[in-house]
C-alpha atoms as a printed R data frame, in Angstrom:
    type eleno elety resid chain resno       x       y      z
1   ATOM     1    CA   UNK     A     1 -41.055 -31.996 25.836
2   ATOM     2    CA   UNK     A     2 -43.683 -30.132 27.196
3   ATOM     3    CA   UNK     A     3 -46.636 -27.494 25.532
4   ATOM     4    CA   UNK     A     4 -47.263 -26.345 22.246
5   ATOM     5    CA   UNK     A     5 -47.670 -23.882 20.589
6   ATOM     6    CA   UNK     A     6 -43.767 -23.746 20.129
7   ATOM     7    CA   UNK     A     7 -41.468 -22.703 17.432
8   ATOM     8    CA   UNK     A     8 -38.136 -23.270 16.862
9   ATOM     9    CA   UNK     A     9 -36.025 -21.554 13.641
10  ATOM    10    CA   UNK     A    10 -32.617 -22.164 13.210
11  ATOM    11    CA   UNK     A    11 -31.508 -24.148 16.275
12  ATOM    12    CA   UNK     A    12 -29.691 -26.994 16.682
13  ATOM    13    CA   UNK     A    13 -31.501 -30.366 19.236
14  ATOM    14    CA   UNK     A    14 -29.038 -32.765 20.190
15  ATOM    15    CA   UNK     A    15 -29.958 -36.081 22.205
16  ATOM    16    CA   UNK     A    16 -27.773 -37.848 24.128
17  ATOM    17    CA   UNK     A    17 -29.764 -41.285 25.083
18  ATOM    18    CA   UNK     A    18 -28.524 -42.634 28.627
19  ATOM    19    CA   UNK     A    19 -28.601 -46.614 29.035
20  ATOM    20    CA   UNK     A    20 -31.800 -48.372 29.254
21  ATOM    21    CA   UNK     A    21 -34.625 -45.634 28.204
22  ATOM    22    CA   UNK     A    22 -36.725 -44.235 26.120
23  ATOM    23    CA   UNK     A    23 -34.534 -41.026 24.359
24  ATOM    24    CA   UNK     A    24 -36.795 -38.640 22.412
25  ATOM    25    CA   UNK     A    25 -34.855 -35.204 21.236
26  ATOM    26    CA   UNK     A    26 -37.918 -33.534 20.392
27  ATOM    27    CA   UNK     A    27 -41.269 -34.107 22.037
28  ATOM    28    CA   UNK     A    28 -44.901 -33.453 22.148
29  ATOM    29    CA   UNK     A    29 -47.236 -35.835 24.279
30  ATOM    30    CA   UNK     A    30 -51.112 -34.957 24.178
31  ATOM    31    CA   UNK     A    31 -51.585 -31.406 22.201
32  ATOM    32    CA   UNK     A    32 -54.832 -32.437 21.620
33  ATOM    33    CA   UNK     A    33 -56.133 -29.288 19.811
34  ATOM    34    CA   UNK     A    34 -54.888 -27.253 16.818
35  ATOM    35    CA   UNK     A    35 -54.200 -24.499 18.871
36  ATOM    36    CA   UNK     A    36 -50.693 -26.779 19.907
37  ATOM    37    CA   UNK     A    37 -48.674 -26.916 16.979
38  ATOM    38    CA   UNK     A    38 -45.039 -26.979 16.801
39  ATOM    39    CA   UNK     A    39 -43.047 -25.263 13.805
40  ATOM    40    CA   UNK     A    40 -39.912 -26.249 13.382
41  ATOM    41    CA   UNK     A    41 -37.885 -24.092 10.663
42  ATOM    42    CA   UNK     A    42 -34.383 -24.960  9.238
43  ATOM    43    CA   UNK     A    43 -33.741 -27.329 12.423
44  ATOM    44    CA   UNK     A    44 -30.962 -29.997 13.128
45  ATOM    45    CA   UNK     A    45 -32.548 -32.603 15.165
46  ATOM    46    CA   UNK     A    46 -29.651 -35.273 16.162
47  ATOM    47    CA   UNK     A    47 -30.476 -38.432 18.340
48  ATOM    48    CA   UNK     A    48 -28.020 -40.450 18.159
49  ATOM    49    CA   UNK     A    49 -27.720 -43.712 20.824
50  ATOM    50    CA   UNK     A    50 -25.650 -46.533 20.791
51  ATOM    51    CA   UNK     A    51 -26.615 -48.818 23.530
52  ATOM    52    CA   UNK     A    52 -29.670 -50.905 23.666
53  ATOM    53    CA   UNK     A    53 -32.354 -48.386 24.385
54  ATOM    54    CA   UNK     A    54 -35.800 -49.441 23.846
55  ATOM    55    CA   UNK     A    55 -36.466 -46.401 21.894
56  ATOM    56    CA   UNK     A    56 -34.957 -43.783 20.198
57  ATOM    57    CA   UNK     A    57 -37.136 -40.863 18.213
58  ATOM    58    CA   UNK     A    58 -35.798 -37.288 16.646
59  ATOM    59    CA   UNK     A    59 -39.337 -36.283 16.220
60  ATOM    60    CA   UNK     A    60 -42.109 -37.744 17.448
61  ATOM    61    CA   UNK     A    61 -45.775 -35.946 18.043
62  ATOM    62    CA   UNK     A    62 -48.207 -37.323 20.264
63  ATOM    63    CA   UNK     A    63 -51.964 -36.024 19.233
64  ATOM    64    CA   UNK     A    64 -51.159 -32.470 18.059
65  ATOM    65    CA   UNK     A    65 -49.792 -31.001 15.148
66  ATOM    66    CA   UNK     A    66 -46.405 -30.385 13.863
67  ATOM    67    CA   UNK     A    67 -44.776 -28.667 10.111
68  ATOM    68    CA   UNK     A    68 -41.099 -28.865  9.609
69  ATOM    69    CA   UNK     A    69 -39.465 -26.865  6.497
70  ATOM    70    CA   UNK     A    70 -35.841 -27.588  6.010
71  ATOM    71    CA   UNK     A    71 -35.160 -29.517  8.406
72  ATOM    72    CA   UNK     A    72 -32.372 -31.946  9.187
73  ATOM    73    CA   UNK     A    73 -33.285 -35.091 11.763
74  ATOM    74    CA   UNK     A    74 -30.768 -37.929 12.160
75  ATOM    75    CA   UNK     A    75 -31.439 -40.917 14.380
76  ATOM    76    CA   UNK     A    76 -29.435 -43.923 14.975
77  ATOM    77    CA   UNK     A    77 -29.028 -46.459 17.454
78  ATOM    78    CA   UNK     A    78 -29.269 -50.207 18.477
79  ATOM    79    CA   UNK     A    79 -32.774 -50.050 19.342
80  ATOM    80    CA   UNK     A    80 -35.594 -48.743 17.530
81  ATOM    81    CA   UNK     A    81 -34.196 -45.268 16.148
82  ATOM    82    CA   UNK     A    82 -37.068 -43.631 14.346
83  ATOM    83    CA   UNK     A    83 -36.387 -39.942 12.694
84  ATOM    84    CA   UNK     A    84 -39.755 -38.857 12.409
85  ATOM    85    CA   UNK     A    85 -42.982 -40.103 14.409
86  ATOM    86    CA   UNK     A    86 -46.608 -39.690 14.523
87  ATOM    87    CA   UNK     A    87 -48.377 -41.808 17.196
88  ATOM    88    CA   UNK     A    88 -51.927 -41.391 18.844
89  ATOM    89    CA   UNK     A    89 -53.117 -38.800 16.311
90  ATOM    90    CA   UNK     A    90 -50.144 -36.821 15.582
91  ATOM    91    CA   UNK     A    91 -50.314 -35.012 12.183
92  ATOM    92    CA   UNK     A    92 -46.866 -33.878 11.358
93  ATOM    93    CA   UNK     A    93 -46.372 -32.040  7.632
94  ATOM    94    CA   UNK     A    94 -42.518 -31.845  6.203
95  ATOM    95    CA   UNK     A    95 -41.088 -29.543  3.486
96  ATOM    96    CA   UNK     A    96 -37.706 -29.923  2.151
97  ATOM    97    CA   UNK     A    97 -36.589 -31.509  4.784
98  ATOM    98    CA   UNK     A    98 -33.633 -34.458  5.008
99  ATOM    99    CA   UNK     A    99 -34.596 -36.989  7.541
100 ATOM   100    CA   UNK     A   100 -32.914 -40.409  8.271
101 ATOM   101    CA   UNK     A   101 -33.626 -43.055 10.989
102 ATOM   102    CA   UNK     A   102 -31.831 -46.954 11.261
103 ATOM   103    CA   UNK     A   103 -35.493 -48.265 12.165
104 ATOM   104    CA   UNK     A   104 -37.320 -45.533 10.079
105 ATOM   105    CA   UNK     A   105 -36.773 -42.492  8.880
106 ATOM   106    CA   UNK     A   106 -40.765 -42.127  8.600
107 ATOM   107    CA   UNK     A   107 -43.141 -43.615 10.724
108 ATOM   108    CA   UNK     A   108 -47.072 -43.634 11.238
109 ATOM   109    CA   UNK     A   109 -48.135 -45.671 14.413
110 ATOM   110    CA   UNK     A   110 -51.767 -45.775 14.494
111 ATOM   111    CA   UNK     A   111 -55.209 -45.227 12.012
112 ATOM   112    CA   UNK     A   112 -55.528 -41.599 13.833
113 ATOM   113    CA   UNK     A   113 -52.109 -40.632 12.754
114 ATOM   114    CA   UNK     A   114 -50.917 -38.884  9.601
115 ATOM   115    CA   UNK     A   115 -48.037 -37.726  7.878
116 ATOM   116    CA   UNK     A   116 -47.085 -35.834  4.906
117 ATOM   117    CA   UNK     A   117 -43.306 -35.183  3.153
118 ATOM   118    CA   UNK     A   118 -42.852 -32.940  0.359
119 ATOM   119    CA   UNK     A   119 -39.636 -33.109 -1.790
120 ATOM   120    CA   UNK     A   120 -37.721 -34.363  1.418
121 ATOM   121    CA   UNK     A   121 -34.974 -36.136  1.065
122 ATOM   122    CA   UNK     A   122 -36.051 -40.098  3.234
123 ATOM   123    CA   UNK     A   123 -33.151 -41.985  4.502
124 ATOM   124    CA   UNK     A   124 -34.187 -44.995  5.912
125 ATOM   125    CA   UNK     A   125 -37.613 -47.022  5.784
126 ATOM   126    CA   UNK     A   126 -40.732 -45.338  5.535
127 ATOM   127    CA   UNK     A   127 -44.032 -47.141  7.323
128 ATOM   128    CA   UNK     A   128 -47.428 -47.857  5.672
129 ATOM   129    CA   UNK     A   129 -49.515 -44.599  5.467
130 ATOM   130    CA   UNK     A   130 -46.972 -42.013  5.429
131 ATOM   131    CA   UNK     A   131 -47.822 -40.038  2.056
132 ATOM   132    CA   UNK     A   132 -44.562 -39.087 -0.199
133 ATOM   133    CA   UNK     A   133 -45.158 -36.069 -2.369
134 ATOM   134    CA   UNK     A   134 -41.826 -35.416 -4.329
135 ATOM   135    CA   UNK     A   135 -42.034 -32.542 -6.742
């Protein structure tokens, strides 16, 4: 969590979700501009919870942007485990990457959002919106 822009190759993110709250591995609340992107290159992203958290994200980008190339992001949990997420105009793009999530592995949540993945491999449910390029 915290200020873009930030970039990340090779490195490994693992979540560990204590009871009760919202868990999010990697974060990015309110980038507003283009100038605060986050590039994530050949990442492991790993959120795994298994209590009843409300929420559970790998990814998610609040209103900024965000690429990921060959990437790896696993989330699971009893709640609401999402591997990838784009909320309040968050624009994420994905290249070869290999995402899964038990709620969805791709998710768009709201009109100002958007999201692109090209030849990923999608494990999980993908929301309305979320464009699927596979070539």
């Amino acid at each position: 969590s915290g200020v873009a822009p930030f970039e990340a190759q090779g490195v490994t993110f693992d979540g560990n979700g204590a009871s009760n709250v919202n868990m999010r591995t990697v974060f990015l609340q309110n980038g507003g501009t283009q100038a605060n992107i986050v590039d994530l290159g050949s990442c492991t992203v790993n959120s795994v919870n298994n209590d009843q958290s409300p929420n559970n994200n790998g990814v998610i980008m609040f209103s900024g942007y965000m690429f990921m190339e060959l990437c790896t992001v696993v989330a699971k949990g009893s709640g609401a485990a999402e591997g990838v997420s784009a909320n309040w105009g968050g624009n994420i793009n994905l290249l070869d990457c290999n995402v899964t999530g038990s709620y969805y592995a791709l998710n768009i949540d709201g009109s100002q959002s958007s999201m692109t993945a090209k030849g990923c491999t999608i494990n999980g449910p993908v929301s309305p919106g979320v464009k699927i390029i596979n070539n």
